[in-house]
C-alpha positions as a Markdown table, in Angstrom:
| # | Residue | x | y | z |
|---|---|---|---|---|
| 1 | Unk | 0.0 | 0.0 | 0.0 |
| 2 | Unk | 1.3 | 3.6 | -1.0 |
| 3 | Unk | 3.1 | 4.9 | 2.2 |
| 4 | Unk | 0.9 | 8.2 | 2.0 |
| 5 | Unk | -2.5 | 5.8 | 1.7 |
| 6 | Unk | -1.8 | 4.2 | 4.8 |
| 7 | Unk | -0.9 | 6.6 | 7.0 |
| 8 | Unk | -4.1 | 8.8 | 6.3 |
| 9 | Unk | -6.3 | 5.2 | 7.0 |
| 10 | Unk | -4.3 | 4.6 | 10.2 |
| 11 | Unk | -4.5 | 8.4 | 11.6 |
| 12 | Unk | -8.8 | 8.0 | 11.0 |
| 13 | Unk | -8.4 | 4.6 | 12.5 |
| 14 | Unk | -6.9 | 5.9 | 15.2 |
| 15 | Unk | -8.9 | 8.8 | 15.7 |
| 16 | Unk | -12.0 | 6.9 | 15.3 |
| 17 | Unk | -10.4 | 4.6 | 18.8 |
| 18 | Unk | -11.1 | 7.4 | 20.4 |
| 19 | Unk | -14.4 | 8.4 | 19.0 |
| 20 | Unk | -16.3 | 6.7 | 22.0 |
| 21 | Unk | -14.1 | 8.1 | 24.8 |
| 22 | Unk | -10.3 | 9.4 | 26.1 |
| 23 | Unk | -7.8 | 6.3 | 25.6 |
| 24 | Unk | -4.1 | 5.6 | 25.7 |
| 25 | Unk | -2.0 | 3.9 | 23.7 |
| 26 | Unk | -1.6 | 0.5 | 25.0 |
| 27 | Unk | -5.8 | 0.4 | 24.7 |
| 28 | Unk | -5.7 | 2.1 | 21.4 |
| 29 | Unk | -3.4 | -0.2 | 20.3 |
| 30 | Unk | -5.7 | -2.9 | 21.8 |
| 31 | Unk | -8.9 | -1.5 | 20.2 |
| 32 | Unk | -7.2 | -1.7 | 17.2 |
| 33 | Unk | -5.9 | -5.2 | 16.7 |
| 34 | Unk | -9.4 | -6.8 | 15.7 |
| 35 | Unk | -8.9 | -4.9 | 12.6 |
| 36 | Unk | -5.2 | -4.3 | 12.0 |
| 37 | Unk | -2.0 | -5.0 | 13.2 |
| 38 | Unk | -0.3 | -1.7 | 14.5 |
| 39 | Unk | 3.2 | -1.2 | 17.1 |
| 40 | Unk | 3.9 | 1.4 | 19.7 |
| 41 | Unk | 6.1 | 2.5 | 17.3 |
| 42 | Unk | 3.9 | 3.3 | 14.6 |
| 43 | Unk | 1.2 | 4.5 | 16.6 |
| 44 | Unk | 3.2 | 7.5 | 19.1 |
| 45 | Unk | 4.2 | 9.5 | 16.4 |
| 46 | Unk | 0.3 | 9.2 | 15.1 |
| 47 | Unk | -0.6 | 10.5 | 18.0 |
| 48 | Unk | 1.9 | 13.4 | 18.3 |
| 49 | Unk | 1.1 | 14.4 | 14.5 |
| 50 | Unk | -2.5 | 14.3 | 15.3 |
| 51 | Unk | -1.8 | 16.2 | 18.6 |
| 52 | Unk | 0.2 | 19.0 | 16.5 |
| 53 | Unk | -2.8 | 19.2 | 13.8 |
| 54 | Unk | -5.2 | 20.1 | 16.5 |
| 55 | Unk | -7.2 | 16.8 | 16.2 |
| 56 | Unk | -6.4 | 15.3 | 19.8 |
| 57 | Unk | -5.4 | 17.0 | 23.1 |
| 58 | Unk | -3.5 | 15.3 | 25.8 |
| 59 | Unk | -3.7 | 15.1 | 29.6 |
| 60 | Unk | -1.8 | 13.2 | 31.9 |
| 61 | Unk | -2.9 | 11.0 | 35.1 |
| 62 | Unk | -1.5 | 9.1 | 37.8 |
| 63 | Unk | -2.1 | 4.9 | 37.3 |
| 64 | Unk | -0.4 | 2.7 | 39.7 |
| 65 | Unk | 1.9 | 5.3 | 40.4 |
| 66 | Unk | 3.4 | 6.5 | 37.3 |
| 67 | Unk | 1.7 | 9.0 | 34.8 |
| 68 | Unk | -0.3 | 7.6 | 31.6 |
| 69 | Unk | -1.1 | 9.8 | 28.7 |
| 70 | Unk | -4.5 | 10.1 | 27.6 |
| 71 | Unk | -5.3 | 11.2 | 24.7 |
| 72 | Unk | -8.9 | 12.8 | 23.3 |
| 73 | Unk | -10.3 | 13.4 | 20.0 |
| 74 | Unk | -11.1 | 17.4 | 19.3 |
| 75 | Unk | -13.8 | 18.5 | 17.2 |
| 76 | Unk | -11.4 | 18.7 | 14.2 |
| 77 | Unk | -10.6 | 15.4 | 14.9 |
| 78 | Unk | -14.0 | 14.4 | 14.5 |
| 79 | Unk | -14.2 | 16.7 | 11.5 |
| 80 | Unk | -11.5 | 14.8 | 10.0 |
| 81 | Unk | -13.2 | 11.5 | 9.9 |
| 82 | Unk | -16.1 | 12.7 | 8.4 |
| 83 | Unk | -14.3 | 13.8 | 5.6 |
| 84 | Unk | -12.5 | 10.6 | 5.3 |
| 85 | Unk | -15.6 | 8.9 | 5.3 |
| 86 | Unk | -17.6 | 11.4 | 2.5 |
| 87 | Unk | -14.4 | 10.9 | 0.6 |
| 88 | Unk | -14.6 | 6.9 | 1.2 |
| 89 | Unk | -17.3 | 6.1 | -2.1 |
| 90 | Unk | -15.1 | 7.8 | -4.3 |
| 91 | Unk | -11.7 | 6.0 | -3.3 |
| 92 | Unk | -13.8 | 2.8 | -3.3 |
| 93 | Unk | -15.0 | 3.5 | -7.3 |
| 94 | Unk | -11.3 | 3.8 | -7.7 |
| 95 | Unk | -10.1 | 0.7 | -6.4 |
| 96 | Unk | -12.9 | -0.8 | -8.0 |
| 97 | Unk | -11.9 | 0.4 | -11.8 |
| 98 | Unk | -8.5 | -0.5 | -10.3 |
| 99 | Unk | -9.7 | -4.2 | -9.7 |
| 100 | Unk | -11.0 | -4.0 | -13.2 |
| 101 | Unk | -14.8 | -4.8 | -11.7 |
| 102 | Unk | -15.7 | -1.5 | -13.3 |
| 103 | Unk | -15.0 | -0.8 | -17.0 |
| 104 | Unk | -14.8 | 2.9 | -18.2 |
| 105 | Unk | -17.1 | 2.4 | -21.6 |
């Protein structure tokens, strides 16, 4: 998959883990895995580029006696994954003419 592709899908998957409520990244990562296979690695410097676009904040709190970041999605966060998904029936007629299940007559 085209390096640029994927990262847009896993920022909206990523935002859309948080869609229901704050997380953090081990349950992000978690939520995830039913659905795709994504490392700590891969997902912190999601998060920071979705905390510098203004799509999450971050907070900090105590857990068993060290500080967990949480992280929670911001109205442009929201915004961005319904764009993503008013975008979605016109990438999916793409990778349809791309399959060739579509012909252009």
């Amino acid at each position: 998959m085209d390096a640029q592709l994927k990262r847009g899908v896993l920022e909206i998957c990523v935002l859309a883990a948080m869609r229901d409520g704050d997380s953090y990244g081990y349950k992000i990562i978690k939520d995830l895995s039913p659905f795709m296979e994504i490392s700590e690695s891969t997902l912190y410097p999601i998060l920071k580029r979705l905390e510098q676009s203004g799509c999450v904040t971050v907070y900090s709190v105590e857990h068993n006696g060290r500080l967990r970041k949480y992280y929670r999605i911001t109205e442009t966060g929201f915004e961005r994954i319904n764009e993503f998904t008013n975008e979605w029936d016109s990438i999916m007629r793409a990778y349809r003419f791309i399959r060739g299940d579509i012909k252009n007559d």
